[in-house]
Structures are given as C-alpha cells and as structure tokens.
C-alpha positions in Angstrom: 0.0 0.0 0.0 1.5 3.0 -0.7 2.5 5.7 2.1 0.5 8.0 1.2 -3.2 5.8 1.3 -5.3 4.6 4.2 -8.0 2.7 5.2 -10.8 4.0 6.7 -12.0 2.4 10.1 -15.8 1.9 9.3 -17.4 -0.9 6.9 -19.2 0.7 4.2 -21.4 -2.1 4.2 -24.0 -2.2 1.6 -27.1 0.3 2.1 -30.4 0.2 0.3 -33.4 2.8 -0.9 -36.2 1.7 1.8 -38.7 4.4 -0.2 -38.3 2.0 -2.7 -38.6 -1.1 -1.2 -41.8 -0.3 1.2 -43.7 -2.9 3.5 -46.7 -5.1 1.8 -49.7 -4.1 3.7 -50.6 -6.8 6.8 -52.4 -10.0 5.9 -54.8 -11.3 8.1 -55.4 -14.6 6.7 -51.4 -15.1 6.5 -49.2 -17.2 7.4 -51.7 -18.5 10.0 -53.9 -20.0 7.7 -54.1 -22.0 4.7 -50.7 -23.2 3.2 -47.2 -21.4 4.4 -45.3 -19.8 1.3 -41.2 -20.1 1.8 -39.2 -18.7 -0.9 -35.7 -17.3 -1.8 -34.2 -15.3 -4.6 -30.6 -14.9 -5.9 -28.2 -15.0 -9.0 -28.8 -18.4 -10.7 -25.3 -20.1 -9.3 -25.3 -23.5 -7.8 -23.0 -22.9 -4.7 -25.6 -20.1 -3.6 -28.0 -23.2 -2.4 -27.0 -25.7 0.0 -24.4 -28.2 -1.5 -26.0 -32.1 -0.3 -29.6 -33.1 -0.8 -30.4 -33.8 2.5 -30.4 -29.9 3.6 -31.8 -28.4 1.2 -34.8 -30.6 2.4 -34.2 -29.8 5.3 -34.7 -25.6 4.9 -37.0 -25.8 2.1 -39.0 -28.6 3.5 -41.0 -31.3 1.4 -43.9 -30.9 3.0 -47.8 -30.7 1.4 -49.1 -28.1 3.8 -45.9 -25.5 2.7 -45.5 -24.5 -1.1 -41.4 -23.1 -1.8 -40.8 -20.5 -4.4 -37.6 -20.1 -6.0 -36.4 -17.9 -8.1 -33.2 -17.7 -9.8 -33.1 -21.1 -10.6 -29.2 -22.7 -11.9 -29.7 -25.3 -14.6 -27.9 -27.8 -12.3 -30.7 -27.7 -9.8 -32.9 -30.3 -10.4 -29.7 -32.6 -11.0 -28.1 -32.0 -7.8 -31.0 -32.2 -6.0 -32.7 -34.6 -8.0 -35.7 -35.5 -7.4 -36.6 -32.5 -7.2 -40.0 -32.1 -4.1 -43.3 -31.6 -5.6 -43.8 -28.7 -3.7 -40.7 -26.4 -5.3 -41.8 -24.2 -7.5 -38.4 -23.3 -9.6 -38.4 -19.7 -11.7 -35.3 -18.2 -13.9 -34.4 -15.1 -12.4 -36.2 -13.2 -15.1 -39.6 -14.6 -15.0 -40.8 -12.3 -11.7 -39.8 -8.7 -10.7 -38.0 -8.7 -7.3 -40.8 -6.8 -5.8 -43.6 -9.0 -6.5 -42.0 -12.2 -6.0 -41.2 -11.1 -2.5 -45.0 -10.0 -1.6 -46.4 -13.8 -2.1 -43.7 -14.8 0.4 -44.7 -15.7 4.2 -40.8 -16.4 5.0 -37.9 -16.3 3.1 -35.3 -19.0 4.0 -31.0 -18.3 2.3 -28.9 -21.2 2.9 -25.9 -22.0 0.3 -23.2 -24.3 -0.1 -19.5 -24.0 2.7 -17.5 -22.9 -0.5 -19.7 -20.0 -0.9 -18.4 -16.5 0.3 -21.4 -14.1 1.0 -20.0 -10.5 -0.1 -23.4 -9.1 1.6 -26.7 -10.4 1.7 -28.1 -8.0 -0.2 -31.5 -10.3 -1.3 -32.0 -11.2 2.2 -32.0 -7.2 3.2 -34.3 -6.5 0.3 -36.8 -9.2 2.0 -36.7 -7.9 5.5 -37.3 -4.4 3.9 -40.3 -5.7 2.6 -42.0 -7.1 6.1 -40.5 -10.8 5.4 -39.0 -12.9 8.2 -35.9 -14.0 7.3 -34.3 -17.0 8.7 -31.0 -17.7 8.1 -27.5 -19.9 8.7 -25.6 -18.0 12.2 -22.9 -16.9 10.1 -25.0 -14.1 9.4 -25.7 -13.3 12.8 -23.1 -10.7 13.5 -24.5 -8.4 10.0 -28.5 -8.9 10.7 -28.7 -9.3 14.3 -32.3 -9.5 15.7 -33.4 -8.3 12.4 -33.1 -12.1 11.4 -34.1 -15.7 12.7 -31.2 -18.4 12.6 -30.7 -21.9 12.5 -29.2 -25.2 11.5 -30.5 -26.9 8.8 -32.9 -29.3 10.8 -34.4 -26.7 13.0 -35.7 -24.5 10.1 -39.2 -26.2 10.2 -39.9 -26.0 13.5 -39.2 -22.4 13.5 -41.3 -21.4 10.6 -44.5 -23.3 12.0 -44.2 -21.8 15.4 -44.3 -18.5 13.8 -46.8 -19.2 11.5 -49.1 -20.3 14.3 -48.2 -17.0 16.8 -49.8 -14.2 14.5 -48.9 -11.6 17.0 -45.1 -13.0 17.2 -45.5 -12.7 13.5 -46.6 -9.5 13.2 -44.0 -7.8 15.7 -40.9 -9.5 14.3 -41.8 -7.9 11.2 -42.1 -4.7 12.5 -39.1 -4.3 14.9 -36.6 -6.1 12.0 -37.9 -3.1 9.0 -37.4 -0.8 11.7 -33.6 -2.6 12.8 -32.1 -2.6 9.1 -33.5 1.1 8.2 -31.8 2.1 11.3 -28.4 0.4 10.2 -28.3 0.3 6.1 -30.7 3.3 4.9 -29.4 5.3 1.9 -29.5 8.0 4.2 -26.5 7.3 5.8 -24.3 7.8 2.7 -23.7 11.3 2.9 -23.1 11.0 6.7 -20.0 8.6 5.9 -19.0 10.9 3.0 -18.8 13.8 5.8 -16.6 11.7 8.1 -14.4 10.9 5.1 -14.2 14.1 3.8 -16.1 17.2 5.7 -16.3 19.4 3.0 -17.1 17.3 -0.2 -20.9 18.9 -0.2 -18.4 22.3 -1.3 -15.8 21.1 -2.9 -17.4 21.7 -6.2 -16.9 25.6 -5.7 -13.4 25.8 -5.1 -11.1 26.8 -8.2 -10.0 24.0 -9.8 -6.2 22.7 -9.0 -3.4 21.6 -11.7 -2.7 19.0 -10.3 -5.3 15.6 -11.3 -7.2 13.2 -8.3 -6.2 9.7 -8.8 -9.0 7.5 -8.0 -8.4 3.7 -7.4 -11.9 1.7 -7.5 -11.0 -2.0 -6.5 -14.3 -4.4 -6.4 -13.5 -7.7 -5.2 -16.6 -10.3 -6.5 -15.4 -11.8 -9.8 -19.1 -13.4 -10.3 -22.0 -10.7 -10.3 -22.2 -7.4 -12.5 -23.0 -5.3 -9.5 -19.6 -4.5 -7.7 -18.3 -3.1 -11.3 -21.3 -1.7 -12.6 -21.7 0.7 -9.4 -18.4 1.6 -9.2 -18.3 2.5 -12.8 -21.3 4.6 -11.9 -19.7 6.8 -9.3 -16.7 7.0 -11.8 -18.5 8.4 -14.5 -19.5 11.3 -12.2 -16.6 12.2 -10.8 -15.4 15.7 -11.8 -13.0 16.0 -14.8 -10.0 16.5 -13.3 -10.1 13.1 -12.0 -7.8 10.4 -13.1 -9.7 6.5 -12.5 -8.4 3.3 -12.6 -9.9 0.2 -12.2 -8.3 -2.9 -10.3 -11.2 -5.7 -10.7 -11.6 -9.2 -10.0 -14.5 -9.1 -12.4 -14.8 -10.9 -15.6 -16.7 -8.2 -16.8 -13.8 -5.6 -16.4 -14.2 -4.9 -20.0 -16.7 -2.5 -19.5 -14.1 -0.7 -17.6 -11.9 -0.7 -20.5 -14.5 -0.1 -23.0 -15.4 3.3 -21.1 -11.8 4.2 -21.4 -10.3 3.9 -17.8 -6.7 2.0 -17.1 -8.2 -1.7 -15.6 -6.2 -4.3 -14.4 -8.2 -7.7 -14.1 -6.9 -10.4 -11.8 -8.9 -13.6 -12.0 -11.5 -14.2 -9.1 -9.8 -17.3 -7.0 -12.7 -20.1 -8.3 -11.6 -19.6 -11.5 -7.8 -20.5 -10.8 -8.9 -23.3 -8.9 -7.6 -21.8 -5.8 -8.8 -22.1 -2.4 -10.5 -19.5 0.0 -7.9 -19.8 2.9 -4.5 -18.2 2.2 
C-alpha cells in the first residue's frame, strides 16, 4: 500500500433505498392460515444453495401443507438435487420482478453451499425491507442481528410453524426487524460517511479548480456478479474532470471498464484458478 493511502476504520457495508422497497400491507389470513409460502431469490449459481440433498430438504422442507418459491433457478438444480420435491416451485431469475415475488412470500429461508463467500446479503436485506422474516445460517448473525431468525439446517421447520401459528409474534418481528435494518443500512446514511471521510465534499465543487489531477483507485472484489463493477463505474463516471480513474477488478466483466476508457487491471476471481478461500 503506498505511504500516502489509508483505510478508513468503518465498513461501508451495503445500504439500500427503503422508499423503494416499502412494507406489503398486513395480511390477516397469512401465514396463520391455509398453506405457508417459503421462498428465496438470488443470481442463478449452484453454490448459492446448500451443497448435499439432505439440507436443502431440510430448509425448504417437502412438506404438502408448505408450497417453496424459487427464483433464480441454476440449470444444475434439479440434477443436484434430484428428485426434485413436488412442492418447489423453480423460476429463472427473469420470470418475476423482485418486488412482486417477494409480496407472495410468508418467510424467506438463504442457505448456500460452505464454499460459498457471502460479499453481503443483499436479497436477504431487500426481504426484510419488505416485512419478510428472514431466517437464516448463524454466520449471518453478526451483520443482521435481531433483524433475522437463525438456525441449523434441521431446525428451520420448526421455526417457521411456530411463527406461523403465533400471529402476533409474526406480526411484531416484522415490525421491529424493517425498523432494525433502516436504522443500520438506509441510503441516508451515505452522505453522513462521506462527511466523516471528507467534511467538505458537499463544497468542494466551488473551489477553483487545482493543476494538479485526483487519482481514484476503485477495486471491487466479487469476480461473479455485475453489480460491484457496474456501481463503481457509476460513481466513476460522475466524478469531476480533473479526476484520473483506474480500475483494479476481479471481475470478468472488467471490459466494461476498459470499454469506457479507464486504465483496468483484471486479476482472476480465485474459483476460476482453482484456488482455495484460505490463504
């Protein structure tokens, strides 16, 4: 790192647009009655799902009484988990708007395989935000707090019928886990962390211009998704002109940074190289 940088102390950990992504209205007549409605969303990879048969079962259980809705399907799916339970209903990530989807939902259940690294959570903020229990492995404990339910693998069932049965329980954990992440990853808090970086940015626009160009290094770290690139090249293209940007990626996409005419350096993600997670 060179002399001159340093790393701020806070996690800019991902924030989200809650006017966008508003409450459904209350349901009386769910989850308490009639059958329970479990579903996830997420890019169509196979390691975001749990890796063995026997817990995916487990968390999205084969049961008549509870229907699961997927969506963002991987083709392998229904071979890794073959036979695939009557009661999963499979959809390519295209098929349903995010928003929608997420309103038929009485809980939302995101498990995936050891090998998988979780950048975020993003999909399991935008449930919450939209009055959803989530319930989730306890590796995700420390980011989501009470705003979440956790569990192992076998206890998932149990915890979704007790709370389908306790409307009030329901009703309150909904409430107080919207309220929990709004508090924590609102959008408003962006230009409170840009103040604490940099007190005056909201004037630096006025001052005269110096001779001397900003050199801006944007490094995004997933090599899978579109999003870490696509949002940094964003902010990039915003940036005033006497800005120089580079890009150091781990994205296969990090043509798009070339294309729009920034210096990019691409070094491959570490699944495709075959290497492993620990150092």
């Amino acid at each position: 790192m060179p002399k001159h940088a340093r790393v701020a102390p806070q996690d800019w950990s991902n924030l989200l647009d809650f006017d966008t992504w508003k409450p459904r209205p209350e349901q009386p007549e769910r989850p308490a009655a009639g059958q329970i409605v479990i579903g996830r969303h997420s890019r169509p990879q196979i390691n975001k799902w749990p890796a063995r048969r026997e817990d995916a079962v487990l968390v999205y259980p084969e049961c008549p009484d509870i229907l699961v809705r997927m969506l963002g399907v991987p083709e392998q799916l229904s071979q890794v988990f073959a036979p695939i339970p009557a009661n999963w209903l499979p959809f390519e990530f295209s098929q349903h708007a995010v928003h929608g989807f997420l309103r038929d939902l009485d809980f939302y259940v995101y498990f995936h395989s050891p090998d998988w690294v979780e950048a975020f959570g993003y999909c399991v903020l935008e449930a919450i935000a939209t009055g959803i229990p989530a319930i989730l492995p306890r590796h995700f404990q420390p980011l989501f707090g009470a705003a979440a339910l956790y569990a192992e693998p076998s206890e998932v069932e149990g915890i979704i019928r007790d709370l389908a049965a306790d409307k009030e329980a329901y009703i309150e954990h909904v409430r107080s886990a919207r309220v929990d992440v709004e508090r924590r990853f609102s959008i408003e808090h962006f230009p409170d962390r840009l103040s604490a970086l940099k007190p005056d940015w909201q004037t630096q626009h006025n001052k005269p211009a110096k001779s001397a160009k900003r050199r801006i290094v944007f490094m995004t770290s997933n090599g899978v998704g579109l999003g870490h690139l696509t949002r940094a090249l964003a902010i990039a293209s915003r940036l005033p002109d006497d800005t120089e940007v580079a890009f150091f990626t781990l994205s296969q996409a990090f043509k798009l940074a070339e294309d729009a005419g920034y210096l990019t350096q691409f070094i491959p993600f570490h699944r495709l190289t075959g290497a492993s997670v620990p150092a």
